[in-house]
Every structure is written in C-alpha cells, then in structure tokens.
C-alpha positions in Angstrom: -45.5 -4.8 60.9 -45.0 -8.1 62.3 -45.8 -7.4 65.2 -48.8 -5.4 64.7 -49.9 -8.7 62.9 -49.6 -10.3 65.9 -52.2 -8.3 67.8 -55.4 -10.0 68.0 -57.1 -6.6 68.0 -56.0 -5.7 64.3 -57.9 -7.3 61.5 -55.8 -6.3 58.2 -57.7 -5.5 55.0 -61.4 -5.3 56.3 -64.4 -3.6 54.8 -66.3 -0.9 57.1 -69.0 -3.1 56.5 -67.0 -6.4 57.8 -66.6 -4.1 60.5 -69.6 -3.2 61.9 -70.4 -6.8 61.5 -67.7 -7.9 63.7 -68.5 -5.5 66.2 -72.1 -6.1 66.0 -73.7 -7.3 69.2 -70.1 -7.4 71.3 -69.8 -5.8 75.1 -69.2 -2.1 75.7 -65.1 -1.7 74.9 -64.4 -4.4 71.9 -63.1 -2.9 69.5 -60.6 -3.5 66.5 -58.1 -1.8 64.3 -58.2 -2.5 60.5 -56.2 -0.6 57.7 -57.5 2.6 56.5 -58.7 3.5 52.9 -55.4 6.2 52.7 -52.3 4.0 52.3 -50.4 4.3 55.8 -53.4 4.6 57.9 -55.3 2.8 59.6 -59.3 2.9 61.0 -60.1 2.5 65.0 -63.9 1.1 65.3 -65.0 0.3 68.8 -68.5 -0.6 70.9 -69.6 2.5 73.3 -71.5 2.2 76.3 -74.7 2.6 74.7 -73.8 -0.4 71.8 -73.3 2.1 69.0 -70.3 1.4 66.9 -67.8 4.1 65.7 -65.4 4.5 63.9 -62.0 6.9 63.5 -59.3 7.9 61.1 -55.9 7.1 62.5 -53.2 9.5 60.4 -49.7 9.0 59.5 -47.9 11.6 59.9 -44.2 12.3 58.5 -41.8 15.1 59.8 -38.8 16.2 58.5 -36.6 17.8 60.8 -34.2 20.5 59.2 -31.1 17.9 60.2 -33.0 15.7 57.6 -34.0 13.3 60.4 -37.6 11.9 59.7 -40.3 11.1 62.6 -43.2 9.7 62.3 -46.8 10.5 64.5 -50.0 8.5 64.5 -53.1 11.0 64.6 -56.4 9.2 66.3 -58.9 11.7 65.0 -62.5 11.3 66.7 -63.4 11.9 70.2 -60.7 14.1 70.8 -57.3 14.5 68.9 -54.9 12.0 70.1 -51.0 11.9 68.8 -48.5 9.0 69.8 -45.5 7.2 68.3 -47.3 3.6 67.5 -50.5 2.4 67.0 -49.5 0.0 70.5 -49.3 3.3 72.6 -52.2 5.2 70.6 -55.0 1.8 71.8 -53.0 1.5 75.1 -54.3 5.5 75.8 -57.2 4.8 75.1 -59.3 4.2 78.4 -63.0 3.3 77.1 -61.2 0.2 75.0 -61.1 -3.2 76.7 -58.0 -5.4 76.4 
C-alpha cells in the first residue's frame, strides 16, 4: 500500500464526482486511480481522445489453489477485460494513458 500511495496517479478516497472534476478540462491520456465503492477495489477514470471522461471497475480477485496457496488478480473491466498481478502492471498496459 505504501507504495501505491506514492503514485501521483492514485488519489485515495475520492468521490466519482471529485473525479470528473479533476479530470475536467485535462489533455487526452490524464487519468487517475481512486478506490472503488467494493472494499478491495479500486476505480480507473481517464480523459479519451475526444475529452470525455470514463470510468472502470478494477476487481480483486482471490484464488485458492487446491495446495491452499492464495493468488490474487486485478480485473480492469471496461474497454476490454484486462487481468494482471498489480494495479502498477494493470496502468503500465494500458497504452491510451499518459505517464
């Protein structure tokens, strides 16, 4: 968690609304990551080409292995169905975001 703190594209605890008001008016590709209304997931909103602003469920998902080992997926739910290991890797993948 720390160092998902550390990324200047999350914003914690924000409102949809906050959201669209922080997005409102940026370039094509800003975008920003804030926690989800499901505990354990998060929200992606970004800025298209066209300066509309949407926004995408990010799921947690939990397997148990029959060894009992647990793993854990992000889902990016939107545009098309996206599943990686950390919300680092799931932005990083995604091409129409600026850095």
């Amino acid at each position: 968690m720390k160092q998902l703190l550390r990324q200047k594209w999350f914003h914690g605890d924000l409102t949809a609304h906050e959201s669209l008001k922080r997005l409102m008016d940026k370039a094509p590709g800003t975008f920003l990551v804030r926690l989800g209304h499901t505990i354990g997931c998060f929200t992606l909103c970004y800025v298209d080409q066209d300066h509309t602003i949407h926004c995408h469920s990010i799921e947690k998902r939990v397997h148990i292995a029959e060894d009992e080992t647990v793993s854990e997926e992000l889902v990016l739910q939107g545009r098309s169905l996206q599943i990686c290991s950390s919300l680092e890797e799931l932005i990083a993948a995604q091409v129409y975001l600026s850095q």
